[in-house]
Phi, psi and omega in degrees: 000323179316296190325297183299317167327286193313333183256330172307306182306308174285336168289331169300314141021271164285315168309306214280345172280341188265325172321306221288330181281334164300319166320272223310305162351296176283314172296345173283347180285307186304314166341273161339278208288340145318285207285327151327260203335328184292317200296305192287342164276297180299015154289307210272343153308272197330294181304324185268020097341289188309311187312302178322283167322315185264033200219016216302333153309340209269319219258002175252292137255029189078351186307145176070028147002082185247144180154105024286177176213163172226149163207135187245139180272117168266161206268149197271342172281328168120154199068229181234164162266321185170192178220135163243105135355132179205126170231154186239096168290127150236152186278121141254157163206123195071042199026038160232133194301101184279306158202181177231131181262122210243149148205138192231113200285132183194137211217095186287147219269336159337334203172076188262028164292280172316112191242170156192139218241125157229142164230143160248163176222147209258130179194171155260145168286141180286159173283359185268014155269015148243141162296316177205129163243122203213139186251027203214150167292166200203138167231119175266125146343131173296336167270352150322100185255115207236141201229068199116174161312111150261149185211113158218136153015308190237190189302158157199134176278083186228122178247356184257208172259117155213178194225027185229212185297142143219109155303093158291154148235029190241156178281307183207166185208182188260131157306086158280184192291318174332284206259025139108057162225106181223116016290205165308110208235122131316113193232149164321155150345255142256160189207167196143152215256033192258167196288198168031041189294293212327351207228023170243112228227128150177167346318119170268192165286152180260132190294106181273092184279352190263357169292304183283353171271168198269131184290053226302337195267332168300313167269009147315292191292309192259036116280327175257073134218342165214030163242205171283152178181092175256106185307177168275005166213055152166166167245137181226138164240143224357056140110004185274167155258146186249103181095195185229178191298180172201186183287134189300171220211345184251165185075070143221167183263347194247026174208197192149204176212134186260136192241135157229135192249135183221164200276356184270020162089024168260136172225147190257143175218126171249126181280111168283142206242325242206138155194132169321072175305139156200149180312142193197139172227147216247175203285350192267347176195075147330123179073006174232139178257127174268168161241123179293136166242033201265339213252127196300152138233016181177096199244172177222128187288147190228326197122171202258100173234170158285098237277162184276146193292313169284358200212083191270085193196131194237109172262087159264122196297024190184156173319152188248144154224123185235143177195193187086189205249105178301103175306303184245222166222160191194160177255145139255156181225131127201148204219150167227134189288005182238211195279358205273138178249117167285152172254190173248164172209099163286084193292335184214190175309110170274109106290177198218128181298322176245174188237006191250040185070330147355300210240159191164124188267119162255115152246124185242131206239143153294319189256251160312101169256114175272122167249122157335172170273335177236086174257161200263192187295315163254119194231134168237125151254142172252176177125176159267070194271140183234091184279117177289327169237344175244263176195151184276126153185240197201139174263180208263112163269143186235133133319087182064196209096168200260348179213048162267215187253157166330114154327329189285357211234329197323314168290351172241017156313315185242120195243186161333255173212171195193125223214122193242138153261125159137215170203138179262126156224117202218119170288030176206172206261129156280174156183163185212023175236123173227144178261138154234128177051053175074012173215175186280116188231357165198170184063197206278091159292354165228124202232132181240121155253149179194116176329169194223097175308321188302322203267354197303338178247345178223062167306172169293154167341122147077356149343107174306131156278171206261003161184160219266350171267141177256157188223173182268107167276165162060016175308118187191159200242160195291000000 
């Protein structure tokens, strides 16, 4: 009876030991045939990459579409590994293709019970994955808190905070008293008394801005024919005209069209008629005063439309003055196919009726995005602003003088604070501060920038992109 206890026992033993080890088996198989399955779907991402690229149309109209597709991964030991499903949505706008969103089902022929799902999305990176993109040597401020890639061209003097990339692409340049070097100084790339140096990088690659700009007559063509597209004596939405003509609004600096965004996916547009001039001198030619013409003194209302849901794109042939709550996302442009180069004037607070990515602004300037003399004390823009020839910035105001500004205006020489979400790209040096003898006599004494994740991978419609190559964003499993 013992013999037998005993032999009972060793034998329960023994089962409950080939039980744990025959599970482990099967789970290590399952394991296996998991990470197979992972693998052959991001085979099958890899392969419609390839495809795409040697497909080049379909990213322009979909032509030559393929979807689903199957691709089987082959095993490098020979035979197969497995098969992956791959389907492509594609993002238009304006019956031209913005990206692809791709997913791939991938499944091991070990075991083709274990599947796993990867989706990507096929684009060029935006220029909204930076805080500032600058074609100029440039100086940030001590009071600058930078939020994301800053990148320029030229030298950069950074005295402020950040906490990401900041990029030359000069090994070293000449510092002047413009940018607080007196005398004339060789200084690195970049150099300065701001945080985050362990994160500053140069020589980088240099930014090909006549790459990353914008194709002004084409999207000319596709706002009028299925966005908004406000001629210099009318407005037309998909391609009808709305109401009737007027006097015309383009090549001039005094006259334009005021745009205000609203969340229900509207914009109210008024034809400036009137406008306050007062002296200023701008970043691009420091010491000669000039006249500003930013400040409204007289619109006539034209009406209300609706941007269209397939063209989210707004084209205007003459100067912008932009504000409001943005509902959905949308490019504004304004650009003229003749000699007059318009600006943008950011008149007031830009903001987004949702924060949860929904909503999103590109304003593309020909020349200039401008913040006025009567802005407000504390100002947030959200958005992508892009001076295509000029500069993103704020000009220079003087407080009494033989060339200040109306007494009536003295107060809004120096302002608060000024919070840009988004991104700045500007081929000329921005600023929205100005110094005399070490303290502040115009513009934004506190200035915060920080990039806008949500838009960085899913901009509004036609955002210049920051390379002419597309790559897989947004990789992430199902």
């Amino acid at each position: 009876m013992l013999v037998l206890i005993f032999m009972g026992i060793f034998v329960f033993l023994l089962g409950t030991i080939l039980s744990y080890v025959l599970m482990q088996g099967k789970y290590g198989r399952a394991l296996y045939a998991r990470e197979q399955a992972l693998n052959v779907a991001e085979a099958g991402l890899e392969y419609y990459r390839w495809f795409l690229a040697h497909n080049p149309q379909v990213m322009v109209d979909g032509s030559g579409l393929i979807s689903p597709a199957q691709y089987m991964a082959p095993d490098p030991e020979g035979g197969a590994l497995g098969d992956a499903d791959v389907t492509a949505t594609l993002n238009t706008s304006c019956g031209v293709v913005q990206s692809a969103d791709l997913t791939s089902i991938g499944e091991a022929d070990i075991n083709p019970l274990f599947t796993r799902t990867l989706q990507a999305r096929y684009m060029k990176p935006s220029v909204a994955e930076y805080s500032n993109i600058i074609n100029a040597n440039v100086w940030a401020g001590a009071d600058r808190n930078i939020t994301g890639a800053y990148h320029s061209n030229g030298g950069i003097r950074m005295d402020g905070s950040s906490n990401s990339i900041v990029s030359s692409a000069l090994t070293t340049w000449s510092c002047t008293s413009s940018f607080g070097c007196s005398p004339t100084q060789s200084k690195p790339g970049v150099f300065g008394a701001g945080s985050g140096s362990a994160l500053w990088q140069f020589p980088a690659a240099s930014f090909n801005f006549a790459g990353i700009s914008t194709d002004f007559p084409t999207l000319q063509t596709y706002a009028s024919n299925d966005g908004i597209k406000l001629n210099p004596t009318d407005v037309r939405v998909n391609g009808v005209q709305q109401g009737g003509t007027f006097s015309s609004v383009g090549g001039s600096d005094q006259r334009g069209f005021h745009i205000i965004l609203n969340a229900d996916d509207t914009i109210d547009v008024y034809r400036v008629t009137g406008v306050t001039g007062v002296y200023a001198q701008r970043i691009d030619n420091i010491g000669t005063w000039v006249t500003d013409y930013h400040i409204i003194s007289s619109q006539t209302y034209l009406g209300r439309y609706t941007i269209p849901s397939d063209c989210r794109l707004i084209f205007a042939q003459a100067k912008v003055w932009l504000e409001g709550a943005l509902g959905g996302k949308v490019t504004v442009v304004a650009a003229d196919t003749g000699s007059f180069s318009p600006d943008v004037i950011l008149s007031n607070n830009i903001t987004y009726a949702s924060g949860t990515g929904s909503s999103g602004l590109t304003a593309v300037a020909e020349r200039s995005v401008l913040i006025p003399l009567n802005s407000p004390d504390f100002m947030t823009i959200r958005g992508v602003f892009v001076a295509q020839n000029g500069y993103v910035g704020r000009n220079y105001y003087q407080q009494g003088g033989s060339n200040g500004v109306p007494s009536s205006y003295n107060s809004y020489v120096i302002q608060s604070s000024l919070t840009t979400i988004g991104s700045v790209v500007s081929n000329n040096r921005v600023g929205t501060k100005w110094s005399c003898g070490g303290s502040t006599c115009s513009g934004y004494q506190s200035r915060t920038d920080t990039y806008d994740r949500l838009l960085a991978f899913d901009p509004p419609p036609f955002t210049p992109a920051a390379s002419p190559d597309y790559k897989l964003v947004l990789w992430r499993e199902q």
